[in-house]
Backbone atoms as SQL, in Angstrom:
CREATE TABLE atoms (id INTEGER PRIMARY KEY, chain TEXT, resi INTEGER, resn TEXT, atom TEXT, x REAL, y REAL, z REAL);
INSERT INTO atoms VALUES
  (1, 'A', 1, 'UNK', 'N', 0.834, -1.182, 0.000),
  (2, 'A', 1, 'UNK', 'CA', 0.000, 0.000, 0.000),
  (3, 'A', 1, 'UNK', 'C', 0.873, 1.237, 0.000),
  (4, 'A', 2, 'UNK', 'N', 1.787, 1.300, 1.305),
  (5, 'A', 2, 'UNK', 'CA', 2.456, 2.445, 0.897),
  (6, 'A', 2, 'UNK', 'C', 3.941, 1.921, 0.774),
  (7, 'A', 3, 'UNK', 'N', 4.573, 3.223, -0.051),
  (8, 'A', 3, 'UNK', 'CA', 6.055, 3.097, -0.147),
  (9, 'A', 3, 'UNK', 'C', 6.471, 4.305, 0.858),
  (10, 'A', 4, 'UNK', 'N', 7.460, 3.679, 1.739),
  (11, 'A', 4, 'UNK', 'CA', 7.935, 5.031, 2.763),
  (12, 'A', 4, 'UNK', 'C', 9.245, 5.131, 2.052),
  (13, 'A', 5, 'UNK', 'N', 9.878, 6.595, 2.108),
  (14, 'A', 5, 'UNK', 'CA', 11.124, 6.596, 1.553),
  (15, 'A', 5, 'UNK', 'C', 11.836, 6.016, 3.061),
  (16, 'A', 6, 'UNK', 'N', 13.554, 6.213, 2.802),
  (17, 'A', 6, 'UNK', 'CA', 14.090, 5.657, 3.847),
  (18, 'A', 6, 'UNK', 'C', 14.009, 6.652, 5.737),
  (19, 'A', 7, 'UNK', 'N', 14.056, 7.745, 5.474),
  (20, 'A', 7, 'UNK', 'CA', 13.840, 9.020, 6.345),
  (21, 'A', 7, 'UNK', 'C', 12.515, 8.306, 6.965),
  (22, 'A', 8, 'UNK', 'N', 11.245, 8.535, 6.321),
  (23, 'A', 8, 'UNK', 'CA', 9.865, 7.943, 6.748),
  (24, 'A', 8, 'UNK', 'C', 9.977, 7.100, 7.438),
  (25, 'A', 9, 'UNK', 'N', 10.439, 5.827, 6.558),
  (26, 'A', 9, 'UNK', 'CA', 10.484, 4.583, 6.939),
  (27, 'A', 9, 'UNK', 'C', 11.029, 4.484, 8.486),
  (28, 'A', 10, 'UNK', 'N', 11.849, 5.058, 8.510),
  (29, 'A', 10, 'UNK', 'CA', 12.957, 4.851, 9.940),
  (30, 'A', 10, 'UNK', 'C', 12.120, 5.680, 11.222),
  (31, 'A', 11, 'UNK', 'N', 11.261, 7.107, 10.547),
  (32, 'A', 11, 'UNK', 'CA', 10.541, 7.430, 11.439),
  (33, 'A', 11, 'UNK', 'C', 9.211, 6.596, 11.949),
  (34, 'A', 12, 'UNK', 'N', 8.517, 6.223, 11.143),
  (35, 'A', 12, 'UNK', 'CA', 7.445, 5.160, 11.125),
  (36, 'A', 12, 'UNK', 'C', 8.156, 4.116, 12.428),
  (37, 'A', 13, 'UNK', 'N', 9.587, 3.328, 11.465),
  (38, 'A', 13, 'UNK', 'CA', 9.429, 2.519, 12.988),
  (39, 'A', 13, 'UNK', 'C', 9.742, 2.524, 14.370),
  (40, 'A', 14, 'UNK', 'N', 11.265, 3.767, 14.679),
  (41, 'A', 14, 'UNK', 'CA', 11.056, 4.543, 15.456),
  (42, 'A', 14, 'UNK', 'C', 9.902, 4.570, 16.510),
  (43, 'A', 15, 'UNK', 'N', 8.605, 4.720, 16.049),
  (44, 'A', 15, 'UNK', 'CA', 7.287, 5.534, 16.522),
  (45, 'A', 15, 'UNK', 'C', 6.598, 3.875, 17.357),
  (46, 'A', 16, 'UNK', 'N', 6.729, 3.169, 15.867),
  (47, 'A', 16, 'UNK', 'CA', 5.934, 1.865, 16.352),
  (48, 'A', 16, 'UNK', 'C', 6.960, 1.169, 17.670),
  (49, 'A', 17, 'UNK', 'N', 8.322, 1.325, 17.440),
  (50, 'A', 17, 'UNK', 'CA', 9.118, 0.961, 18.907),
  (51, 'A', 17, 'UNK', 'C', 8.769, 1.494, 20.004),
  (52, 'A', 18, 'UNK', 'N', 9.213, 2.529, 19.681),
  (53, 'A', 18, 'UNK', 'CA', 8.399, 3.070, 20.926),
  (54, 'A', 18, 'UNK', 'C', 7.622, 3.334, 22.084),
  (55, 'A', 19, 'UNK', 'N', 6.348, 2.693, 21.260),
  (56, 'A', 19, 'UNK', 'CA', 5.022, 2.646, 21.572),
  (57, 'A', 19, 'UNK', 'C', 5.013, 1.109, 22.703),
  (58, 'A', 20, 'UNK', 'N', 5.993, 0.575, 22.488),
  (59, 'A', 20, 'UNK', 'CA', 6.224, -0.677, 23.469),
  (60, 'A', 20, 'UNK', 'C', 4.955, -1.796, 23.065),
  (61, 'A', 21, 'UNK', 'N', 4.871, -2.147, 21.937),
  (62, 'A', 21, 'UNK', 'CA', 4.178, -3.248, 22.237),
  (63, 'A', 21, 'UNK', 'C', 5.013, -4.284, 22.000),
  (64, 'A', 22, 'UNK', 'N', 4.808, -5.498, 21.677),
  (65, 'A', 22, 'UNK', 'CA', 5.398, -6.807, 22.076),
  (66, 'A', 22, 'UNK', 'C', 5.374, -7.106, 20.899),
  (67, 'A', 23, 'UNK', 'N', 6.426, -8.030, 20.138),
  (68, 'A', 23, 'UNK', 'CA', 6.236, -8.574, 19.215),
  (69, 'A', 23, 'UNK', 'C', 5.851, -10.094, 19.553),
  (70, 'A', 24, 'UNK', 'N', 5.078, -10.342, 18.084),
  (71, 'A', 24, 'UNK', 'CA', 4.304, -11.697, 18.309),
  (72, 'A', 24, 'UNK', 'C', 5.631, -12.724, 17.924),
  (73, 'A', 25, 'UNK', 'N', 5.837, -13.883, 17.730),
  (74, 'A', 25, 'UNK', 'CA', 6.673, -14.738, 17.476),
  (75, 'A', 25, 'UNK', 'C', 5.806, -16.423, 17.162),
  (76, 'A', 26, 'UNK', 'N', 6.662, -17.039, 16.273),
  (77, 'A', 26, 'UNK', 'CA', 5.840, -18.351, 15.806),
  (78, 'A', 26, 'UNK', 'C', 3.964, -18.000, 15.450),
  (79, 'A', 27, 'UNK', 'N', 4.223, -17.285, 14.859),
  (80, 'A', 27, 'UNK', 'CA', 2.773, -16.999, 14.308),
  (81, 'A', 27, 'UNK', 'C', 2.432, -17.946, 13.058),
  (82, 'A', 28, 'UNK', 'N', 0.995, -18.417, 13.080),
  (83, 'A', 28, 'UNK', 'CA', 0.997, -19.568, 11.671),
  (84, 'A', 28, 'UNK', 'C', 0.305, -18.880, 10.845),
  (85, 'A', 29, 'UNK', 'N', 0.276, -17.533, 10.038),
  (86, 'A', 29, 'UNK', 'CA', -0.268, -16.916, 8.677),
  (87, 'A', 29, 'UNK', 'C', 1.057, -16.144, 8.359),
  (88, 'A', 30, 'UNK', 'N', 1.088, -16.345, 7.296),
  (89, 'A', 30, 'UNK', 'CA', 1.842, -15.930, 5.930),
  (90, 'A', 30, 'UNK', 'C', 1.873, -14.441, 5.987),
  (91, 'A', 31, 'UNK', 'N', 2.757, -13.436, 6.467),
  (92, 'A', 31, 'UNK', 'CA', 2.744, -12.131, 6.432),
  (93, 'A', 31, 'UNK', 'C', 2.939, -11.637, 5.110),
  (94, 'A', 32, 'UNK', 'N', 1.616, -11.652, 4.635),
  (95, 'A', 32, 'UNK', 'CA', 1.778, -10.429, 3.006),
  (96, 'A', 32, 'UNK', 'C', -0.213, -10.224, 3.060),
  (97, 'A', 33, 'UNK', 'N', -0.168, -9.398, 1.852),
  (98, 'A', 33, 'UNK', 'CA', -1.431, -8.469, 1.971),
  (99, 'A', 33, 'UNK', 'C', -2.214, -9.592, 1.889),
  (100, 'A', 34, 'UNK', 'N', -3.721, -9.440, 2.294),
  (101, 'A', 34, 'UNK', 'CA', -4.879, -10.448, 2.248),
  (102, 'A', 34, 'UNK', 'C', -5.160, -11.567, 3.131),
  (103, 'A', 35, 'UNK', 'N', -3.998, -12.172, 3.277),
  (104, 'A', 35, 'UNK', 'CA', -3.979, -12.750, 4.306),
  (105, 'A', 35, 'UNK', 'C', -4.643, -12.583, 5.663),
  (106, 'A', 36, 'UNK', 'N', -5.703, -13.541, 6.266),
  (107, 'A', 36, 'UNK', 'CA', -6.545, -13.247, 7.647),
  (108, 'A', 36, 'UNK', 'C', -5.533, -13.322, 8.626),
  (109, 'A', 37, 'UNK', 'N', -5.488, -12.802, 9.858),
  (110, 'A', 37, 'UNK', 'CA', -4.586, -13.433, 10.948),
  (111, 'A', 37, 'UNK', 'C', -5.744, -13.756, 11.916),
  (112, 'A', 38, 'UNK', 'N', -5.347, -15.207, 12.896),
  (113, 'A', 38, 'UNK', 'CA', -6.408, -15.109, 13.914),
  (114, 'A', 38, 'UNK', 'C', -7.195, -14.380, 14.406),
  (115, 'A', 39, 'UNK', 'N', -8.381, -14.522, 14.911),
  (116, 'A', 39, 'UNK', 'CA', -9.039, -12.828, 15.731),
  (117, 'A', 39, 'UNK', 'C', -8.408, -13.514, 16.911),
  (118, 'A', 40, 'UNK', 'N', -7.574, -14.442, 17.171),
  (119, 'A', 40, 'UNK', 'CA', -6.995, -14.254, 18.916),
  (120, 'A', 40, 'UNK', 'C', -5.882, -13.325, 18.815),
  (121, 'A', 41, 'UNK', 'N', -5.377, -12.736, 18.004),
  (122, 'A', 41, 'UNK', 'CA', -4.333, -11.955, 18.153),
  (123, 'A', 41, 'UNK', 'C', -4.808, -10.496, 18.068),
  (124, 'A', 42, 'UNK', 'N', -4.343, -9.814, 19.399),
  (125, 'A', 42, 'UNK', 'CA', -4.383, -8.725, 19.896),
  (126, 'A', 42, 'UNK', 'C', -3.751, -7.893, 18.712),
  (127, 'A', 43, 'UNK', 'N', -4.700, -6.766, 18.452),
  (128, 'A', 43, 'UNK', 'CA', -4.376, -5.945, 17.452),
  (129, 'A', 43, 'UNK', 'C', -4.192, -4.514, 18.138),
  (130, 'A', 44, 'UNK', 'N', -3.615, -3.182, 17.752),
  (131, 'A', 44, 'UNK', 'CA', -3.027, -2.548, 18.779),
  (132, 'A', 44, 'UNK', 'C', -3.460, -1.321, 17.711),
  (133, 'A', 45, 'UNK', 'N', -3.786, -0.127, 18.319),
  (134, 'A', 45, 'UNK', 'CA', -4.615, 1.253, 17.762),
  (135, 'A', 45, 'UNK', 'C', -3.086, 1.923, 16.932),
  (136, 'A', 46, 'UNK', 'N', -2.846, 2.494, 16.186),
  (137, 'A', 46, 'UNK', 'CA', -1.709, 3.335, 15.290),
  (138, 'A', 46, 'UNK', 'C', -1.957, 4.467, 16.095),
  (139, 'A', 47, 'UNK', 'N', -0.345, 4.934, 16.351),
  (140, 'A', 47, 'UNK', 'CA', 0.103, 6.167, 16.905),
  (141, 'A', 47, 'UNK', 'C', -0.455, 7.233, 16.304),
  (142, 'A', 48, 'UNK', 'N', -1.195, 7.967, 16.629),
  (143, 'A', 48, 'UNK', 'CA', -1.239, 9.774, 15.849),
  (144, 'A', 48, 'UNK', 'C', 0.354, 9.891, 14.905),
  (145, 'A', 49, 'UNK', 'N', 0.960, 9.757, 15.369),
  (146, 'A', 49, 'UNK', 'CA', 2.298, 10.015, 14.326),
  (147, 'A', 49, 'UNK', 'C', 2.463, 9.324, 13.259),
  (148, 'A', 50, 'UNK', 'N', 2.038, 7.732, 13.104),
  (149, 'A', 50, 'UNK', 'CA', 1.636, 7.495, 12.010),
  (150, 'A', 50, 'UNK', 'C', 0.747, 7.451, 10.988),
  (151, 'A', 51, 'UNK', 'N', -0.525, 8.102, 11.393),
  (152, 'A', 51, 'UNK', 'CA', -1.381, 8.192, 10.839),
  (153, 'A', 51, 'UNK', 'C', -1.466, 9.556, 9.781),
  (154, 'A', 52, 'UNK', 'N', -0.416, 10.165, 10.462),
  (155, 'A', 52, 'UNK', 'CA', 0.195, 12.254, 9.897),
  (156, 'A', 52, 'UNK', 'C', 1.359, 11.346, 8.783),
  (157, 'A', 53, 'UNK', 'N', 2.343, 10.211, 9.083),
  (158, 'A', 53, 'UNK', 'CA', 3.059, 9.787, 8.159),
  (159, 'A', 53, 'UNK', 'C', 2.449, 8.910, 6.920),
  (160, 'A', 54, 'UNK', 'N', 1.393, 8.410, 7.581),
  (161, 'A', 54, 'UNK', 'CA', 0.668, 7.536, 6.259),
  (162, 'A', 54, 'UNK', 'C', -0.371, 7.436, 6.387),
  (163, 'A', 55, 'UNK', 'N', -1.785, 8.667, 5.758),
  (164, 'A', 55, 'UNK', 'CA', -2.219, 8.848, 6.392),
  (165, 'A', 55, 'UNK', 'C', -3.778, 7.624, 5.850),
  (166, 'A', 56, 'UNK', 'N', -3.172, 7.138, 4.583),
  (167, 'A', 56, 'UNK', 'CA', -3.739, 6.113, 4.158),
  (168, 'A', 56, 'UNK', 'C', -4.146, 4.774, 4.933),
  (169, 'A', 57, 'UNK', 'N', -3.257, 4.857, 5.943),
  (170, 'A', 57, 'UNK', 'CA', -3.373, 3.898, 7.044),
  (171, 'A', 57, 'UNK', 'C', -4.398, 4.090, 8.220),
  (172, 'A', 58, 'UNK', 'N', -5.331, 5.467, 8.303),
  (173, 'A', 58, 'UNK', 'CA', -6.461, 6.153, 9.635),
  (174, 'A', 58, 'UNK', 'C', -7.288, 4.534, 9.516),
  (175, 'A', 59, 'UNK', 'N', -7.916, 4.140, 10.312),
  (176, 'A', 59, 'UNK', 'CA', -8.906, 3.076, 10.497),
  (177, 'A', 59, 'UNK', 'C', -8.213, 1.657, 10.707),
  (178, 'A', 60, 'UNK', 'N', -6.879, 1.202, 10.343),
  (179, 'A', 60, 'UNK', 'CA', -6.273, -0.056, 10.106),
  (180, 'A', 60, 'UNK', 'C', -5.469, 0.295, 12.250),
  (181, 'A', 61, 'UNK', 'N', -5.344, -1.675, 12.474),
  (182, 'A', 61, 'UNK', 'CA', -4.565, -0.954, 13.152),
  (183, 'A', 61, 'UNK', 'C', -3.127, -1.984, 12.949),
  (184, 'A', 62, 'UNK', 'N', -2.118, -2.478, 13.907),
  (185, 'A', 62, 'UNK', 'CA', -0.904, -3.593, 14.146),
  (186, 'A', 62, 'UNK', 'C', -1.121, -4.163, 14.656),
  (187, 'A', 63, 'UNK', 'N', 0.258, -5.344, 14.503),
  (188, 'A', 63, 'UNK', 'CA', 0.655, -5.602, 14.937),
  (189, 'A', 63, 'UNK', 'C', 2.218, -6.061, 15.043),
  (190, 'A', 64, 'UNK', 'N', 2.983, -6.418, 15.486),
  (191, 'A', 64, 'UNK', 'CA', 4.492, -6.425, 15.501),
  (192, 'A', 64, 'UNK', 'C', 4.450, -8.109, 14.876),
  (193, 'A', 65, 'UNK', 'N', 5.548, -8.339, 13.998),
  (194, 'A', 65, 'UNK', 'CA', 5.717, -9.828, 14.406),
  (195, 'A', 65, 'UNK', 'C', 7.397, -10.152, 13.579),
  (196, 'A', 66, 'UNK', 'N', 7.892, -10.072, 14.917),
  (197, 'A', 66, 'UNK', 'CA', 9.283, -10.331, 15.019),
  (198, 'A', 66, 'UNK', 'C', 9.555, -9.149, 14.780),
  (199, 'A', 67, 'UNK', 'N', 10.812, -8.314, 13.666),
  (200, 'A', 67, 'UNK', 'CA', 10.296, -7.144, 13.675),
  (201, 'A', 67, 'UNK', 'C', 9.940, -6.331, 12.466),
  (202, 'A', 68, 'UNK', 'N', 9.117, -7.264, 11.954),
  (203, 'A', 68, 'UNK', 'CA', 8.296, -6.614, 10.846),
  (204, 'A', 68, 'UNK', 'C', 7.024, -5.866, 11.240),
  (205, 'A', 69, 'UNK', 'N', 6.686, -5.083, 10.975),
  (206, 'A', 69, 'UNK', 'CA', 5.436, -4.440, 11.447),
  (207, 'A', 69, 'UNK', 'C', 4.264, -4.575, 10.067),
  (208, 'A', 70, 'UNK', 'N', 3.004, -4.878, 11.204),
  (209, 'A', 70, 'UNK', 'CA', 1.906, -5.455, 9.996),
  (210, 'A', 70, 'UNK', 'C', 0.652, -5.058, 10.231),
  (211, 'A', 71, 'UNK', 'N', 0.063, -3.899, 9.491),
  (212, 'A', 71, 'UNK', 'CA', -0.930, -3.610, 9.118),
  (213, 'A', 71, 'UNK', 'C', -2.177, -4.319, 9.080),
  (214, 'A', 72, 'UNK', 'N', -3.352, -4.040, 9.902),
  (215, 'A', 72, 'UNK', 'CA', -4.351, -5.168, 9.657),
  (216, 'A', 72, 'UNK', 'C', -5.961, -4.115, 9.764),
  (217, 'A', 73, 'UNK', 'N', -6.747, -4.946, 8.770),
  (218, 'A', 73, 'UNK', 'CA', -8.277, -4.122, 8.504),
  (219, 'A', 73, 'UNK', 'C', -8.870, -4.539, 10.189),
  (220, 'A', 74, 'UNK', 'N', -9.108, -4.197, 11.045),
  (221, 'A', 74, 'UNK', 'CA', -9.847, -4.710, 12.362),
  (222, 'A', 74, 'UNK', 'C', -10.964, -5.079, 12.050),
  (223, 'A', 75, 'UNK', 'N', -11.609, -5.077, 11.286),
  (224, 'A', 75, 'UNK', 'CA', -13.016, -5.180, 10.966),
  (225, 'A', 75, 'UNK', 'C', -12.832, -6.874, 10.263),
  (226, 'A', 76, 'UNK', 'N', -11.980, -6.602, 9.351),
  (227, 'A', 76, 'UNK', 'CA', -11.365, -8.398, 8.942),
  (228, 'A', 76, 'UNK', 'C', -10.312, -9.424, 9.283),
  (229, 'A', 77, 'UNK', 'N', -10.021, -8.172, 9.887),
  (230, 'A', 77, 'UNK', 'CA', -8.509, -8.923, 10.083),
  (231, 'A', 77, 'UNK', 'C', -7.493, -9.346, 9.166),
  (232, 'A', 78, 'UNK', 'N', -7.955, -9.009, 7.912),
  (233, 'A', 78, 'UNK', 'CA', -6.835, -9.488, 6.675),
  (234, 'A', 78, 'UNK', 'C', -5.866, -8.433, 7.106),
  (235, 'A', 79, 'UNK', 'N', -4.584, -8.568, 6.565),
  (236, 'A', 79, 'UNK', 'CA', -3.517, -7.766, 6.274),
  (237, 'A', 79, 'UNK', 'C', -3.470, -6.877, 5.547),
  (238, 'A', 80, 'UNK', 'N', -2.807, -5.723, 5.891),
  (239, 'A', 80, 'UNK', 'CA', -3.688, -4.635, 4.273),
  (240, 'A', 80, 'UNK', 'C', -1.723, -4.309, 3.867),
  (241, 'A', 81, 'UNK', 'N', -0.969, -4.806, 4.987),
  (242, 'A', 81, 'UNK', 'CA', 0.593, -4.114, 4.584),
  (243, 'A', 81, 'UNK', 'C', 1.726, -4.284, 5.419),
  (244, 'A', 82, 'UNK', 'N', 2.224, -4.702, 4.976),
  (245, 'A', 82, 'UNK', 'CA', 3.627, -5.276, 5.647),
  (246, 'A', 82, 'UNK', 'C', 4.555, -4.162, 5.338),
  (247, 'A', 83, 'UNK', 'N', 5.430, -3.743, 6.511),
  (248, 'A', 83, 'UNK', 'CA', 6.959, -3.136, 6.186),
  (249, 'A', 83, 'UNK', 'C', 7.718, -3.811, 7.023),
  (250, 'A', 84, 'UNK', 'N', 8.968, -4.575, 6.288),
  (251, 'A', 84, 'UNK', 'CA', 9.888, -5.260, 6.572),
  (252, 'A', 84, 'UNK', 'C', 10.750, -4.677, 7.736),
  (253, 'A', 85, 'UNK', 'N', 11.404, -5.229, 8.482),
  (254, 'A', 85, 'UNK', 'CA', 12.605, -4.811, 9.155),
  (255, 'A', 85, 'UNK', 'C', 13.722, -4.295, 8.307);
């Protein structure tokens, strides 16, 4: 969905560190777009700071897993976007 340049990018994750949530680990869905993830996995609200950096992202929220950070519709739970470590 989005392309962050490298500046962005580093601020984006920066923001999501930050924010202290936990990364998930041994997760069994395939991290790329469409993909459902369990509804047992705790999904976590986007910082105001990322939402001013991408702002295409307002309504979606995360989650961490390992340390890729992953975009998810709450309403479906599919994946809407992965940014790599």
């Amino acid at each position: 969905m989005s392309r962050l340049d490298t500046t962005r990018r580093t601020e984006f994750r920066q923001t999501i560190v930050r924010s202290g949530v936990r990364p998930l680990t041994g997760v069994n869905f395939a991290l790329r777009a469409g993909v459902a993830v369990p509804r047992s996995v705790t999904l976590h609200a986007l910082p105001p700071a990322i939402l001013t950096l991408v702002p295409a992202y307002r309504g979606f929220q995360y989650v961490l897993v390992g340390d890729d950070i992953v975009i998810i519709d709450p309403d479906t739970y599919e994946i809407v976007d992965v940014i790599p470590a």
